[in-house]
C-alpha positions, 0 to 999 in steps of 0.5 A: 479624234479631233481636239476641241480646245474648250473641253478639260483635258480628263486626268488619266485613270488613278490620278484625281480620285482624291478630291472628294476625300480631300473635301471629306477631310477638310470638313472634318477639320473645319468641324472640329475647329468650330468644337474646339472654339466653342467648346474651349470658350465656354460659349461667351464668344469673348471669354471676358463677361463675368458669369458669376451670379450675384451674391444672395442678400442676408437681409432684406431690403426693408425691415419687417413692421415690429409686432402689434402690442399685447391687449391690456387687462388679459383675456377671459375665458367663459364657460 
């Protein structure tokens, strides 16, 4: 065998066969920080905007035109 200097060395057999749990693991992690952010900011990003809504209005805004008056002298009814 000759020695090449610009190939890695291979691990020996049973050593380095954790990395793809590692990565599995490690994703994991990060997609339940990203949950547990989202999740415990309710969405706002901040958690500083107020997300009350607005109180309902018991009058409105312009008053309504007051009725028309009564014709005078009564009505008839012919049969």
């Amino acid at each position: 065998m000759s020695y090449e200097p610009n190939v890695p060395k291979a691990p020996p057999p049973g050593e380095g066969g954790n990395r793809a749990l590692y990565f599995i693991v490690g994703g994991l992690v990060v997609l339940a920080a990203v949950f547990v952010f989202i999740f415990t900011n309710n969405g706002t990003g901040t958690g500083t905007q107020d997300t009350a809504a607005p109180a309902a209005t018991t009058e409105p805004a312009t008053p309504a035109p007051a009725p028309a008056p009564a014709p005078e002298g009564g009505t008839t009814t012919t049969q």
